[in-house]
N, C-alpha and C positions, 0 to 999 in steps of 0.2 A: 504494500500500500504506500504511496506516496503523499506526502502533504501539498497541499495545495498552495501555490505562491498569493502571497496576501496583495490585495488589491492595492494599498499605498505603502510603500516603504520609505523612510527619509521625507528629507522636506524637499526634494528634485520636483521639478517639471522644465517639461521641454518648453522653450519658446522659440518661436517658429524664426527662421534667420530675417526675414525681414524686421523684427524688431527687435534684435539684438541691437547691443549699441557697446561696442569697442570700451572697455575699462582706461585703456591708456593713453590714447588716441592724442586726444585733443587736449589735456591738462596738464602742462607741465609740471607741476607738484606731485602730482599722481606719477609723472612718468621717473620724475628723477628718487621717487622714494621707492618703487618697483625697480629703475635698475641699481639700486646701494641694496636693497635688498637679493635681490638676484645675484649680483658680485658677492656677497658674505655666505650666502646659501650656496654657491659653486668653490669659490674662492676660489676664483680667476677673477683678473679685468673685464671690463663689457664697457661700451661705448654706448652713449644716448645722443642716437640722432636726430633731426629733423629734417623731412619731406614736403613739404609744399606745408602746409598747416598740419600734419599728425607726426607724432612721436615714436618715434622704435628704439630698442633695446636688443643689442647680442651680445656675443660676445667677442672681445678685442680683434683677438687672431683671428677672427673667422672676416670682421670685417674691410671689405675691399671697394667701399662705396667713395665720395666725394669727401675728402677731408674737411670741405668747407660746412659741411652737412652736422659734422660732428657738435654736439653740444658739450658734452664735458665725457669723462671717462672715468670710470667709477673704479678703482684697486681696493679690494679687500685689505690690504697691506696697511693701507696709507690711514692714518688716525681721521683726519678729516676728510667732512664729505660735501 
């Protein structure tokens, strides 16, 4: 006999991608506190870029875009952020 999976589990629901709306996008506070946290949860560097009006985050090495793009660059290392 098998138990039956319970109709809701967790507090999840899907929202459909037309109304998703990007976390980091657009706020620079939001972006640069998400990659200082990103760099200390990897501990690597990561670069916070910007693209025409939204924000991104990777990490260092991996970045090969427009230097000019770069906003600041986040070292796990370094005491301040």
């Amino acid at each position: 006999m098998t138990a039956a999976a319970p109709e809701h589990v967790g507090a999840c629901r899907v929202v459909p991608a037309a109304r998703r709306e990007p976390l980091i996008s657009h706020n620079l506070t939001l972006a640069q506190n998400h990659a200082f946290d990103l760099a200390r949860t990897l501990m690597v560097p990561v670069i916070l870029f910007k693209i025409e009006s939204e924000f991104g985050v990777m990490v260092s090495s991996e970045y090969d875009g427009d230097q000019g793009a770069i906003v600041h660059e986040y070292d796990p290392r370094c005491p301040a952020h």
